[in-house]
C-alpha positions in Angstrom: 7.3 -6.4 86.6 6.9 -3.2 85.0 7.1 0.1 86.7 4.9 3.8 86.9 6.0 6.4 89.1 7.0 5.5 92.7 5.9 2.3 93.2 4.5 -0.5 92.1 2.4 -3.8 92.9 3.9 -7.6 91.8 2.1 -9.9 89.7 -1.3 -11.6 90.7 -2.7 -14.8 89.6 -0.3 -17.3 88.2 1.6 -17.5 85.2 0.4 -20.3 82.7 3.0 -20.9 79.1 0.7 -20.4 76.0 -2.2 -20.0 78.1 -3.1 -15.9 80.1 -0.4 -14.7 81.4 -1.2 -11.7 84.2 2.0 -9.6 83.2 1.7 -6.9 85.7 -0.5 -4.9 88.2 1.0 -1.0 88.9 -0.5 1.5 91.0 -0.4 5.3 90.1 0.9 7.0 93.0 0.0 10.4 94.4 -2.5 12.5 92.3 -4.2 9.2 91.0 -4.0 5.7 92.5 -5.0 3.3 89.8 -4.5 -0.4 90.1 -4.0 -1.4 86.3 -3.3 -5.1 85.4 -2.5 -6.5 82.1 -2.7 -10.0 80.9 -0.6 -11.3 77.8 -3.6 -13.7 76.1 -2.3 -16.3 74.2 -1.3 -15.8 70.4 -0.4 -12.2 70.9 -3.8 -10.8 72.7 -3.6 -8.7 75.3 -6.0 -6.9 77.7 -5.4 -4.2 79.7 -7.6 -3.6 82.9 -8.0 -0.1 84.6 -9.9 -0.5 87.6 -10.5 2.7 88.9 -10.0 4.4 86.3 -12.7 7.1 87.2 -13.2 8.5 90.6 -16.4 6.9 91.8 -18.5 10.3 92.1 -17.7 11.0 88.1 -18.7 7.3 87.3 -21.9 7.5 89.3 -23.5 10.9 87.8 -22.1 9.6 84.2 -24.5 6.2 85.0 -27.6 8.2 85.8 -27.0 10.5 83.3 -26.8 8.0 80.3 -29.3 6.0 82.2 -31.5 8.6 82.0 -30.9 10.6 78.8 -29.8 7.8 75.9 -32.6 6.5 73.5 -32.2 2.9 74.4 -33.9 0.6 72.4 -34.4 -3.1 72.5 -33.5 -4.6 68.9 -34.0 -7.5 67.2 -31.3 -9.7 66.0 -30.8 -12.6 64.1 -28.9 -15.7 64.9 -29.2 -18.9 63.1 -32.0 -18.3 60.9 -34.3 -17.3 64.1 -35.3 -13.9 65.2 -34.5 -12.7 68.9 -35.0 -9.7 70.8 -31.6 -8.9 72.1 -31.2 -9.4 76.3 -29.7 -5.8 76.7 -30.7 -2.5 75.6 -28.1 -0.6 73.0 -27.3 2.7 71.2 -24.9 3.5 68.8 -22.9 6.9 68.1 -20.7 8.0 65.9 -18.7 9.8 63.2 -20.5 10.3 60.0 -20.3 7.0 57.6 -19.8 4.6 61.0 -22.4 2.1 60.3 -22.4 -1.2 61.7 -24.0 -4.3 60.5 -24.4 -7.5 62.7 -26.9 -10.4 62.7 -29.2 -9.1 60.5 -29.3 -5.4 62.6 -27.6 -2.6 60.7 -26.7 0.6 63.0 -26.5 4.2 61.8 -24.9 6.0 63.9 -26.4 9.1 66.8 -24.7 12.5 66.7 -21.9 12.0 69.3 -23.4 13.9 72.9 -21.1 16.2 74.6 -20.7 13.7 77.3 -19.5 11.2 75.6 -17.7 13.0 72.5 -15.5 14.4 76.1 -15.2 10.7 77.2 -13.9 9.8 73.7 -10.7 11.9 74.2 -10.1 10.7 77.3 -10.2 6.8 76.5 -7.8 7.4 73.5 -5.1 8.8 75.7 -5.1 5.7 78.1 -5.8 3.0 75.1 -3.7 4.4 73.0 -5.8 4.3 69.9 -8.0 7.0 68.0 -12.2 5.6 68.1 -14.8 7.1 65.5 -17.8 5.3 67.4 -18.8 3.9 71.0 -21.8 1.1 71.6 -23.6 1.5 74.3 -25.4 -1.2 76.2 -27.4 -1.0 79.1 -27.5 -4.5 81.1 -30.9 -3.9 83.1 -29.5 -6.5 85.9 -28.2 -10.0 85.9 -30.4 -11.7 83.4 -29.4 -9.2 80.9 -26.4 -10.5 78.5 -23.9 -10.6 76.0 -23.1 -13.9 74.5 -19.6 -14.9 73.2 -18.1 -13.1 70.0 -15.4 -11.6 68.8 -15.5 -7.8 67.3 -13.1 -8.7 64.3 -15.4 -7.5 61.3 -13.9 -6.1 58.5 -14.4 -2.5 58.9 -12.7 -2.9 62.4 -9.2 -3.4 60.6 -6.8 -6.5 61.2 -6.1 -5.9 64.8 -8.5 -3.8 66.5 -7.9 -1.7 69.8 -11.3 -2.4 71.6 -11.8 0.4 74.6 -14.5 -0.8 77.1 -16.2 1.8 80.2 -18.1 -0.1 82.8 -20.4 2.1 84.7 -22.9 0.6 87.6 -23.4 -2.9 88.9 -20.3 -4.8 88.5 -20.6 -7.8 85.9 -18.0 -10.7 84.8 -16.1 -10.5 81.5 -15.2 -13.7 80.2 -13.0 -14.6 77.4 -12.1 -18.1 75.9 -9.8 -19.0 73.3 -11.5 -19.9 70.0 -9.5 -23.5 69.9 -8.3 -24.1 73.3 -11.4 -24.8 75.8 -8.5 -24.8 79.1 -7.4 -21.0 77.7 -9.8 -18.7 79.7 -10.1 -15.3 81.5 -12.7 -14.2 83.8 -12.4 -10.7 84.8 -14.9 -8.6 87.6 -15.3 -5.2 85.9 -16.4 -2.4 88.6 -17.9 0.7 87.5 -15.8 2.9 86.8 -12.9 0.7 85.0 -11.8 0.6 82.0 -10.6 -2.5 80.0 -8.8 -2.7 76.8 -8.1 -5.5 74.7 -5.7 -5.4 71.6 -3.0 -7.2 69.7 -4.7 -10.2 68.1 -7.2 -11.0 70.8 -10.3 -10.4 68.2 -8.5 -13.2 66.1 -8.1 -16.1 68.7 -10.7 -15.3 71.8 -14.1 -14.6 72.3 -15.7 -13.0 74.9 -18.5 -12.1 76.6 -21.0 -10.8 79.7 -22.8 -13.5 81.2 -26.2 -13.9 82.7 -26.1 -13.6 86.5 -29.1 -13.8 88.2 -28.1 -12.4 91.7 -27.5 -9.2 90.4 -30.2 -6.7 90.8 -28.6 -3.4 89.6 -28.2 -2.0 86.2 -24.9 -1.4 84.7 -23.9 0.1 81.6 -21.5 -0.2 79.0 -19.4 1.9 76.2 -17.9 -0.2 73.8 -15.2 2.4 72.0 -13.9 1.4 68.1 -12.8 2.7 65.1 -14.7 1.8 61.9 -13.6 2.2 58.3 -16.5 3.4 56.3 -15.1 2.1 53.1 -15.2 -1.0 54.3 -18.5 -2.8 54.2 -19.7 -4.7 57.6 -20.9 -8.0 56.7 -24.0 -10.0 57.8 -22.1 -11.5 61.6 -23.9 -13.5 63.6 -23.4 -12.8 67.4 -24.8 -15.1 70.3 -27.8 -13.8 72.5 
């Protein structure tokens, strides 16, 4: 059990050797009661889940506002020789130099906006981890996707601190061990939360949003990274 402040929550879930093992769950006390669970992933993953981690009013007005005022764009992608329009809407910002290439689509990066060049400083105090570029997707409701991956190109050194905002409708996060089918987490991601993977989690899992047809509201996510310029993104293939 690990502590923060006053007081703090057990365990949830149960503990499987080898396998996910949910660590701890700790709520801030006083000023800012955060729920914040972390799960030792198998092979020396980890992920880090901040649930609240913005008050709901913030996350609300930061949704319409991206919503509203991003240049989404619907890209095409290709995965296994075919072409695919992509079941999400994206945009990429960054620092100078941060391109990303994947599946056939190469990114240059947007000017970071004041909104989310503020939100940058405030994910790298609670991840831990300096980020020179943020993806942002916009899932328009359930039949919007991600399909499994990992983000282990390259450029994204050996063992990348991945820094994830959920705003909106909330959508499952699933991750599976690359080798072990019986190794999975499923996760609920709220607007609002925050969810960090790290260690060697890009190495052994992949992971991914998907489709759920009940849901009817959009929700959008920031994808935080670092990216090494010098380092050229290969040719990856994601799943639609």
């Amino acid at each position: 059990m690990l502590h923060l402040g006053c007081f703090c929550l057990p365990s949830q879930g149960k503990e499987r050797a080898g396998s996910v093992r949910p660590a701890a769950r700790r709520r801030r006390p006083c000023d800012a009661p955060r729920v914040i669970d972390r799960y030792d992933l198998a092979d020396g993953g980890s992920v880090v889940l901040h649930d609240d981690w913005l008050d709901p009013e913030e996350a609300a007005l930061l949704f319409r506002s991206l919503r509203d005022d991003v240049p989404w764009r619907q890209d095409r992608v290709r995965i296994h020789g075919r072409e695919f329009l992509q079941p999400r809407l994206s945009a990429w910002y960054g620092d100078p130099g941060t391109v990303y290439t994947y599946s056939g689509l190469t990114l240059s990066p947007e000017p970071w906006p004041a909104l989310l060049s503020s939100l940058r400083g405030r994910v790298e105090v609670d991840a831990g981890a300096g980020f020179n570029s943020v993806l942002c997707n916009l899932y328009r409701d359930g039949k919007d996707s991600m399909g499994f991956h990992a983000d282990d190109e390259p450029e994204l050194g050996s063992n990348p601190v991945i820094a994830s905002v959920s705003l909106g409708a909330t959508r499952r996060f699933s991750l599976r061990h690359v080798k072990r089918a019986g190794d999975k987490l499923d996760l609920e991601l709220p607007g609002g939360s925050l969810l960090v993977m790290a260690g060697s989690t890009q190495h052994f899992w992949r992971h991914a949003v998907p489709k759920r047809p009940s849901v009817l509201a959009s929700r959008i996510n920031l994808t935080f990274r670092r990216i090494d310029p010098q380092k050229p993104a290969p040719a990856k293939e994601y799943a639609s």
